[in-house]
C-alpha positions as CSV (number, residue, x, y, z in Angstrom):
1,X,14.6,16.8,14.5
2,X,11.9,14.2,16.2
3,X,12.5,10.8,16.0
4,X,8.9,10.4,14.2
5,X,11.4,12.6,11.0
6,X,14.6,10.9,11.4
7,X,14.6,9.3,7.8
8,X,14.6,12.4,5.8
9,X,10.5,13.6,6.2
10,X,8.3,15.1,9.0
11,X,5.4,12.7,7.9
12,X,7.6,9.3,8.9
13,X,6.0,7.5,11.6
14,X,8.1,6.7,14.3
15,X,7.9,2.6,14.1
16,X,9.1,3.6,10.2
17,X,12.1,5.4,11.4
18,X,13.0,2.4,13.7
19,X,13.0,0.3,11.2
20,X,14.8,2.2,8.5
21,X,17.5,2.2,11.6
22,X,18.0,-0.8,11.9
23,X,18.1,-2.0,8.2
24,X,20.5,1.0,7.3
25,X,22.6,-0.4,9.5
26,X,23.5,-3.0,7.8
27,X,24.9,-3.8,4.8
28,X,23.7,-5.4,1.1
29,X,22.5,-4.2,-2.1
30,X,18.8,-5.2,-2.2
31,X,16.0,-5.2,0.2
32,X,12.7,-6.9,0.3
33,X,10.3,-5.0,2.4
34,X,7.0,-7.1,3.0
35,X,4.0,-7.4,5.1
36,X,0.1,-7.0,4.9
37,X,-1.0,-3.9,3.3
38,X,-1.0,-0.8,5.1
39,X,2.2,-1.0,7.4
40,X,4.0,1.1,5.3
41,X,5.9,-0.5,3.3
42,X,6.4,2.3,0.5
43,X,7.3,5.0,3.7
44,X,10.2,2.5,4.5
45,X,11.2,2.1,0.9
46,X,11.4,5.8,0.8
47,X,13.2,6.1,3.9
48,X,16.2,4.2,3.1
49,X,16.4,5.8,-0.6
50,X,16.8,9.0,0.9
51,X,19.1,7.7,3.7
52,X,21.6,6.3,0.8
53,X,21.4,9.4,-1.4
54,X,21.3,12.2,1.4
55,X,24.3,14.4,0.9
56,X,24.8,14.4,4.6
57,X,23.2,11.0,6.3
58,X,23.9,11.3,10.1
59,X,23.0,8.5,13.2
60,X,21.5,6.2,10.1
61,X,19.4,8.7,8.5
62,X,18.5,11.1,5.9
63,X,19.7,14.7,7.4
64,X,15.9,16.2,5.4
65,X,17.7,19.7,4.2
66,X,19.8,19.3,1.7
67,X,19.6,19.3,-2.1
68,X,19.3,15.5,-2.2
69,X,16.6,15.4,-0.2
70,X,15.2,18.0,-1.5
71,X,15.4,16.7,-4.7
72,X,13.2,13.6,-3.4
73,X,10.6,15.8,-2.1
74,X,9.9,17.2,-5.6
75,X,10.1,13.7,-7.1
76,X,13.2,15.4,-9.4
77,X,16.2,13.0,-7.9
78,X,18.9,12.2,-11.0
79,X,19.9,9.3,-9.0
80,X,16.6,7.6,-8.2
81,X,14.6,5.1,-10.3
82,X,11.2,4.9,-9.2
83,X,9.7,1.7,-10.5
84,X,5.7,1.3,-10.6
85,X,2.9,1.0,-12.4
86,X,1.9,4.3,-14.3
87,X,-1.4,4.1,-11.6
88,X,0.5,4.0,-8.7
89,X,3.2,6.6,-9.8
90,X,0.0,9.2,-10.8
91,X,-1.8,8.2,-7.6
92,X,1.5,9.3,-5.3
93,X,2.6,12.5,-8.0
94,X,5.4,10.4,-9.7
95,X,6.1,12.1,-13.4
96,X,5.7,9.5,-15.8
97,X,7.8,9.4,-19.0
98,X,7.4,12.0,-21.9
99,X,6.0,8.8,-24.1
100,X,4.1,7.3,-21.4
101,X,2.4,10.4,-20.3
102,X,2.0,11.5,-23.7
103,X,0.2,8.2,-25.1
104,X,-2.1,8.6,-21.9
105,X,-3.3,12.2,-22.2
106,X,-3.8,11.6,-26.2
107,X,-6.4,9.1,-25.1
108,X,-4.4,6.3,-26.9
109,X,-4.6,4.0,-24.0
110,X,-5.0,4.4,-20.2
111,X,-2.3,4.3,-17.3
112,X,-1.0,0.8,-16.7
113,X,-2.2,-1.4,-13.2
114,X,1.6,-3.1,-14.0
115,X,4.7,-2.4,-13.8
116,X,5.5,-2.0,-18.1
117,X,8.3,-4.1,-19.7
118,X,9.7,-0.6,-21.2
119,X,9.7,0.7,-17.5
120,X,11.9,-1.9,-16.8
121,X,14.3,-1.6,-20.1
122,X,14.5,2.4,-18.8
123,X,15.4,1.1,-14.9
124,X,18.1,-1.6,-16.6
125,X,19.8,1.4,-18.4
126,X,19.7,3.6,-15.4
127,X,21.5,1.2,-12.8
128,X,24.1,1.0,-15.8
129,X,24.7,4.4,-16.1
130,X,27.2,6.8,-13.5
131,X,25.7,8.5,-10.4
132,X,25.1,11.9,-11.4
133,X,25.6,13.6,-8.1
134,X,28.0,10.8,-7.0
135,X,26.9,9.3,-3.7
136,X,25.1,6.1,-5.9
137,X,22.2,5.4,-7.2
138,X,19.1,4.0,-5.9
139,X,16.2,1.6,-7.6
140,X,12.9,1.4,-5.3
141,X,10.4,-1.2,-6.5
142,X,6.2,-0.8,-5.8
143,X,4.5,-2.8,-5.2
144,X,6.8,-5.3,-6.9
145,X,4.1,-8.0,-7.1
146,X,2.7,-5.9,-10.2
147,X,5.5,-6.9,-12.5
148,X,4.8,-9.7,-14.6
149,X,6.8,-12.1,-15.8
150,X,9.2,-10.8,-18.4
151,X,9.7,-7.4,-16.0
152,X,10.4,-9.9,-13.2
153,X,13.1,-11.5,-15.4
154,X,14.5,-8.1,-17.1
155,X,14.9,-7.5,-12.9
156,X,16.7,-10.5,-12.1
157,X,19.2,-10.0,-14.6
158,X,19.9,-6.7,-12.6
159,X,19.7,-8.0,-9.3
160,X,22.2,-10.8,-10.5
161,X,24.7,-8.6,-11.8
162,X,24.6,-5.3,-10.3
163,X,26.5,-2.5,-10.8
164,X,28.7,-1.5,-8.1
165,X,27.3,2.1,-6.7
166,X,23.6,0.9,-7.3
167,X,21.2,-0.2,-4.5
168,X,17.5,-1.7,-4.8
169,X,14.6,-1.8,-2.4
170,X,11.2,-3.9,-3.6
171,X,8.3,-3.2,-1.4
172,X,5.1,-5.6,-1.5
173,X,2.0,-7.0,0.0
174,X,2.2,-10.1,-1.7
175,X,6.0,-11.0,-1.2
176,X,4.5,-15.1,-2.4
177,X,3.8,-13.4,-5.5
178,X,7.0,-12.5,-7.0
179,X,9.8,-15.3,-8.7
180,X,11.4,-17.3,-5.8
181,X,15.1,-16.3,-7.7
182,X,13.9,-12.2,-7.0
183,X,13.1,-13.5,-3.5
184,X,16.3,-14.7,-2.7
185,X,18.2,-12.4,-4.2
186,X,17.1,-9.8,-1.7
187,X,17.6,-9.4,2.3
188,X,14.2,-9.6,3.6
189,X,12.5,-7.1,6.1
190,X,9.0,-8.4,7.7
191,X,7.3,-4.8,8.4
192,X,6.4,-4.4,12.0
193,X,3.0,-3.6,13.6
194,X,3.1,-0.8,15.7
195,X,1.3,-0.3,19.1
196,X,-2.1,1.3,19.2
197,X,-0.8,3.9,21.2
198,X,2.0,5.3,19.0
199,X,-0.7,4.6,16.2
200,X,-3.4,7.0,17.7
201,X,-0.9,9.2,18.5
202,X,0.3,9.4,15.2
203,X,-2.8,9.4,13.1
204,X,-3.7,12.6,15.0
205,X,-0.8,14.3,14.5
206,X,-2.3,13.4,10.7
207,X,-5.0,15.7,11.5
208,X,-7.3,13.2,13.1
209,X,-9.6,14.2,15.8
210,X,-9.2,11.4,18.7
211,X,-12.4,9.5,17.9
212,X,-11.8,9.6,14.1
213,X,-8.3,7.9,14.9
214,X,-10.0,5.2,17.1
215,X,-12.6,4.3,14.3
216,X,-10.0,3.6,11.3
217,X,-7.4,2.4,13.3
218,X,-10.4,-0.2,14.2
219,X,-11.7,0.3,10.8
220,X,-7.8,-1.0,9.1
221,X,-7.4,-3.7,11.4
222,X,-4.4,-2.2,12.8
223,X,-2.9,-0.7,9.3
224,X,-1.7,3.1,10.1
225,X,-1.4,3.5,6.1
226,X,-4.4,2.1,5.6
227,X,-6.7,4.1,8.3
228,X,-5.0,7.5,7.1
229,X,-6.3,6.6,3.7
230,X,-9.6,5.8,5.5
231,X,-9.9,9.1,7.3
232,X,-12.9,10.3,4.7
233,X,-15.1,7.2,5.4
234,X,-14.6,7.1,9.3
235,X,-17.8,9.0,10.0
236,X,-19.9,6.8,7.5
237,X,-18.6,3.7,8.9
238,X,-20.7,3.2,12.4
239,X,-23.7,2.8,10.6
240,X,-22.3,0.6,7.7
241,X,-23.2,-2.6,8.4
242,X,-26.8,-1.9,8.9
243,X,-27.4,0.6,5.7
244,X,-26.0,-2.6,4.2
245,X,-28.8,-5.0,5.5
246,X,-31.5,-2.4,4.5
247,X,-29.8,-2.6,0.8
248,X,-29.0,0.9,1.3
249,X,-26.4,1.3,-1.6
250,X,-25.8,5.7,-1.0
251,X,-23.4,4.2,1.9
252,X,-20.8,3.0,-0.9
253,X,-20.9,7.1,-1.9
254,X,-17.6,7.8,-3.8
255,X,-16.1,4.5,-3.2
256,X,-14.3,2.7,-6.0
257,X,-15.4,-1.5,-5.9
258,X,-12.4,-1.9,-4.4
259,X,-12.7,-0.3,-1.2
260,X,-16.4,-1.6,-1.2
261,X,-15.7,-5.3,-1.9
262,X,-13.2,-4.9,1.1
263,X,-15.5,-2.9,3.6
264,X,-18.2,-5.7,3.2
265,X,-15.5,-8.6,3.9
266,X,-14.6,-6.8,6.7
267,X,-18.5,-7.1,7.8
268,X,-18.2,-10.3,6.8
269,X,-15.6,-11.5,8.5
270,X,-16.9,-10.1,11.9
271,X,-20.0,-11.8,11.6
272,X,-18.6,-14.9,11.1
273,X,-16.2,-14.4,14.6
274,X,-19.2,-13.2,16.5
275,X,-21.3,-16.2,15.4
276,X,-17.9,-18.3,16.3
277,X,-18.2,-16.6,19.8
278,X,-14.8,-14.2,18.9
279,X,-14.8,-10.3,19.6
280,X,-15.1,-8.8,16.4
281,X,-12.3,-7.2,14.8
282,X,-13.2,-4.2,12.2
283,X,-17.2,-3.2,13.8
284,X,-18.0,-2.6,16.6
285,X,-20.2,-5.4,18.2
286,X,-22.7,-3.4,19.1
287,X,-23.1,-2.4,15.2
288,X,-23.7,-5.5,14.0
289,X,-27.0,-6.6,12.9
290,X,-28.2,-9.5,14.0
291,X,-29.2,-11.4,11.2
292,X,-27.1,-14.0,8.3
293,X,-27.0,-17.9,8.7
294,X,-23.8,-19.7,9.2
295,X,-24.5,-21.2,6.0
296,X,-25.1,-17.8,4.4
297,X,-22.4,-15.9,5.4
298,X,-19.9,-18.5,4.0
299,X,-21.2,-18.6,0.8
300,X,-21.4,-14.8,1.3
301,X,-17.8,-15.2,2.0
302,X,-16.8,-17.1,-0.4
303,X,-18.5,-15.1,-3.6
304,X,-16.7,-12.1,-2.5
305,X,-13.2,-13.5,-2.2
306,X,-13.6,-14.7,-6.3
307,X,-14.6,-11.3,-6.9
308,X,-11.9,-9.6,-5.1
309,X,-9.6,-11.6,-7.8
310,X,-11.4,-9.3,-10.4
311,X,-12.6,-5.7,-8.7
312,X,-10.3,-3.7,-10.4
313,X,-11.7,-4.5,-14.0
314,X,-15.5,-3.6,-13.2
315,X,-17.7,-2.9,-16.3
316,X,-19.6,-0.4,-14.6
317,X,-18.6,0.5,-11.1
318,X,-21.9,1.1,-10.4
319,X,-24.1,-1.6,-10.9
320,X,-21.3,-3.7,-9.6
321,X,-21.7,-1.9,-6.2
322,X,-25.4,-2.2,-6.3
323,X,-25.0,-6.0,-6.7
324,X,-22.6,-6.1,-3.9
325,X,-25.1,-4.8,-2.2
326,X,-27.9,-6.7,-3.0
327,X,-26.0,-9.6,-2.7
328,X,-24.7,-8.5,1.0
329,X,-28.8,-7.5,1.7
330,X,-29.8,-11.2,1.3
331,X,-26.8,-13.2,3.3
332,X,-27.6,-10.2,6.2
333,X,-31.5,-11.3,6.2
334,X,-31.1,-14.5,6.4
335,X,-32.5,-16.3,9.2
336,X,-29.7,-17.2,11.8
């Protein structure tokens, strides 16, 4: 098996196996696994679970053949607790519970963006119960900054006073988020940023052509996760910044406000380090446009981190995008 599978799966990046390594090596009950978005944070997660549960862990891993691991692949594991909100567990083919997924295909209310207090009463009676296959049992948290308050406590409570042959891993992005007690409760793991090298390696062995690595690997500001999930906008992404100054809004095709609020404080922010006299970062200098005052880029700048706090609750997707737009056409035009 290559090092870039040694946790368990032949999709593992190499600078995640290292890591899981290291951290399986050794010892506590609860991990905290944090770092900007995009580094991999749920891969690692993943990679220790299976390392603990695997019926036959050698050299710190996950051996990747046998009915454990197996039964992680298929998302079927009687000793694993997978704790997330409804969105993210649909978004990476998670089942959801009988209830839950009932309630959501009866139209009675859509999947959850948090992690659900009755989530966390079902994860609470899981760590209490005996391993079924008798290796442990295994609670992985994601992102754990989307529990709110009372989850965050029911947690605690656990984390407090675990049982004996269960372990926890919380994965975030936003590790200031969560309740100082979760925070110190836990061992904490800063993810590490990998090379560019191993990266563009990596992201082709994704089924990236060379070029297509190099543009959302610039494109994520480093973020392997993050430029695999950007491997459908790479082509589009060259001539971004100037459909963008024309007010050309067909650019956005497909994306959610999300992924557009981010592109254009990406633009943003290069802008800003070019007019600073700093290399740019996410574009390429060359396709800049050459327009935007100091004074309008800020203020550019600043309107689109309040609406970041509020992206994922558009009214209409699209005439939020075509005021994104808009907005982005007039800070670009601006004389310098």
């Amino acid at each position: 098996m290559s090092e870039s599978a040694s946790p368990g799966s032949a999709t593992v990046a190499p600078w995640i196996a290292a890591q899981a390594r290291s951290l399986l090596a050794q010892r506590g009950h609860a991990w905290l696994l944090a770092g900007p978005s995009g580094l991999g944070q749920y891969e690692l997660a993943l990679a220790l679970v299976r390392a603990w549960l695997c019926d036959r862990p050698s050299a710190q891993s996950a051996c990747g053949a046998c009915a454990s691991c197996h039964a992680i692949d298929v998302h079927a594991h009687a000793d694993l607790c997978v704790l997330m909100p409804e969105t993210t567990l649909l978004d990476l083919g998670w089942p959801l519970s009988e209830k839950a997924q009932s309630e959501i295909d009866s139209k009675k209310r859509k999947a959850s963006k948090e992690i659900r207090v009755e989530s966390m009463r079902d994860t609470v009676e899981f760590a209490q119960r005996t391993s079924a296959r008798g290796r442990g049992k295994a609670v992985l948290v994601f992102p754990a900054e989307r529990m709110n308050l009372f989850t965050a406590n029911a947690l605690l409570k656990t984390l407090e006073e675990p049982a004996g042959d269960v372990k926890f891993v919380l994965a975030t992005d936003a590790a200031h988020l969560l309740l100082p007690t979760i925070r110190s409760r836990c061992l904490g793991h800063t993810m590490l940023w990998p090379d560019a090298p191993a990266a563009m390696r990596w992201l082709q062995e994704q089924g990236m052509s060379a070029s297509q690595a190099q543009v959302t690997w610039r494109a994520s500001g480093g973020r392997p996760t993050d430029a695999l999930q950007m491997a459908p906008v790479g082509e589009r992404w060259s001539y971004l910044p100037k459909a963008v100054q024309r007010g050309d809004v067909s650019v956005f095709k497909d994306w959610t406000p999300a992924q557009t609020v981010d592109a254009l404080h990406k633009l943003c922010h290069d802008l800003l380090a070019v007019r600073a006299g700093a290399p740019s970062r996410f574009f390429e200098t060359a396709d800049l446009p050459k327009g935007g005052s100091w004074q309008s880029l800020t203020t550019w700048a600043k309107a689109l981190g309040d609406i970041r706090r509020t992206v994922e609750h558009p009214f209409n997707a699209g005439l939020m995008q075509e005021a994104l737009v808009s907005q982005a056409q007039l800070a670009l035009n601006s004389k310098p």
